[in-house]
N, C-alpha and C positions, 0 to 999 in steps of 0.2 A: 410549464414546459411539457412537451409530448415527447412519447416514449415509439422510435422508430426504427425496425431494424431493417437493414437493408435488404432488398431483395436477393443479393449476392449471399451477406453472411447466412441469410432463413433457409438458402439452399445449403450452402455447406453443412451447417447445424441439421438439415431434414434427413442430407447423405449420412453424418454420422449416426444417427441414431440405429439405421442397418446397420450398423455392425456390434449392434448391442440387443441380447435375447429379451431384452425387456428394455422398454422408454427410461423409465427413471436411472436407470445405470449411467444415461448419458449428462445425469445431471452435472458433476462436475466439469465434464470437458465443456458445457450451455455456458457453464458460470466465468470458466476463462475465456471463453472465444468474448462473452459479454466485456468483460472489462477488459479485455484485451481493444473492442472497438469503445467502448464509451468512458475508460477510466478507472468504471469502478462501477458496483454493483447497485445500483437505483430502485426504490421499493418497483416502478413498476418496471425492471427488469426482472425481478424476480416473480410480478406477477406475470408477464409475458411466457417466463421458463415454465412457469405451474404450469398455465394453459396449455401451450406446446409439452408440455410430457406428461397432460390428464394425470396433475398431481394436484393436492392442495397446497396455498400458497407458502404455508407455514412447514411444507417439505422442505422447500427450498429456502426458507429463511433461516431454518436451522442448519443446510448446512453455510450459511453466506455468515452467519455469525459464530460457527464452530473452528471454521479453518480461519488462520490467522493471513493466511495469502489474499483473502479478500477482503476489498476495500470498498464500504459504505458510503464514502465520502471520495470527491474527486481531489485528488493529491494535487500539492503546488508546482506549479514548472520547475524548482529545484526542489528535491528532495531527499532532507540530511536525514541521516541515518547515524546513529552514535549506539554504536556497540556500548553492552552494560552486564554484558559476561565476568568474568573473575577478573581477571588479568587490565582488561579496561577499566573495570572498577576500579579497581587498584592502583591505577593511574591516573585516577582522577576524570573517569568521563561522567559522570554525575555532573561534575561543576562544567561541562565544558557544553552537555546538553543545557543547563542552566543558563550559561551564557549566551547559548543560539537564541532562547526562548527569552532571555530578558532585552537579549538585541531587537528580537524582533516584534517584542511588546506581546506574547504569548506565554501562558501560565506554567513556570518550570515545574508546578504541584501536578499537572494533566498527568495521567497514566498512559492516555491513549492518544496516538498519532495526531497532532492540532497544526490548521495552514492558516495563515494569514490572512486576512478581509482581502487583501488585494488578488490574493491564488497564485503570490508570485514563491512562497516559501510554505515547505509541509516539514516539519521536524519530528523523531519519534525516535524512541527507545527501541533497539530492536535488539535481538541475540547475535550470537558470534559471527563475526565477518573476519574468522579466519586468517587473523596478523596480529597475535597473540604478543608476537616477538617485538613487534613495534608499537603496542597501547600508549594512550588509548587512538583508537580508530575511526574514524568517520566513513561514512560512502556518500557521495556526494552524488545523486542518479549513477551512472556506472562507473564515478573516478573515485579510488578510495583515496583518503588521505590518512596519515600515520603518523603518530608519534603531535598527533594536534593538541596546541597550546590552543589558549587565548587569542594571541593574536592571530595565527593560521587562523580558526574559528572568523576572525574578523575578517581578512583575506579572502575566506572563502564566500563570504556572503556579499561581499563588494565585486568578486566575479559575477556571481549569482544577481546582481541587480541591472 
């Protein structure tokens, strides 16, 4: 697979760097415009961003594995999200993450965000999504769900197919 950025985004990314007194400062807005066009941050996206801001490539690799917003891997066309804050806890989103992951034949022991062989489903533990009141919580791409059982849980991935 080759690594190609478009002649549109290499200009915008060139624009922005004028407005930063040094190249490396524009590392993180390289790293979103990046997986804003391809997903998610690909080793040779990260060597591309070196080259283009006369960095070494292990500049940018620490910060693509430091911030939690970037994504090494290309996510599934749906992507659950299960809040695992207090309040979720507590309500059982442990077994409800469990559930997505044993529906969709993916390891509920993973720590870190896992999709599917087919790239139709990415499921992950993520922190508060802010509906405390209603746990536990799902976000399903941008539609949150609340107060998710099991079968909602089922529901939602029979939309998702």
């Amino acid at each position: 697979m080759s690594f190609a950025v478009s002649a549109q985004l290499e200009a915008r990314l060139d624009e922005l760097t004028t407005h930063y007194p040094v190249k490396r400062s524009a590392s993180l807005m390289f790293l979103h415009a990046l997986q804003e066009e391809f997903g998610h941050i690909s080793p040779e996206a990260v060597e591309w961003t070196a080259k283009k801001l006369g960095l070494q490539p292990i500049n940018v690799y620490e910060l693509v594995t430091f911030y939690p917003m970037f994504r090494q891997e290309p996510l599934g066309k749906t992507h659950v999200k299960v809040c695992r804050t207090l309040s979720c806890a507590l309500a059982g989103s442990a077994s409800i993450r469990d559930h997505f992951c044993k529906k969709l034949g993916l390891d509920p022991h993973a720590h870190t965000p896992q999709t599917t062989p087919d790239g139709k489903f990415t499921v992950e533990f993520v922190e508060c999504l802010a509906a405390c009141g209603t746990a536990p919580v799902v976000l399903v791409n941008e539609n949150l769900h609340e107060q998710v059982t099991t079968a909602k849980a089922d529901a939602i991935l029979a939309g998702g197919k």
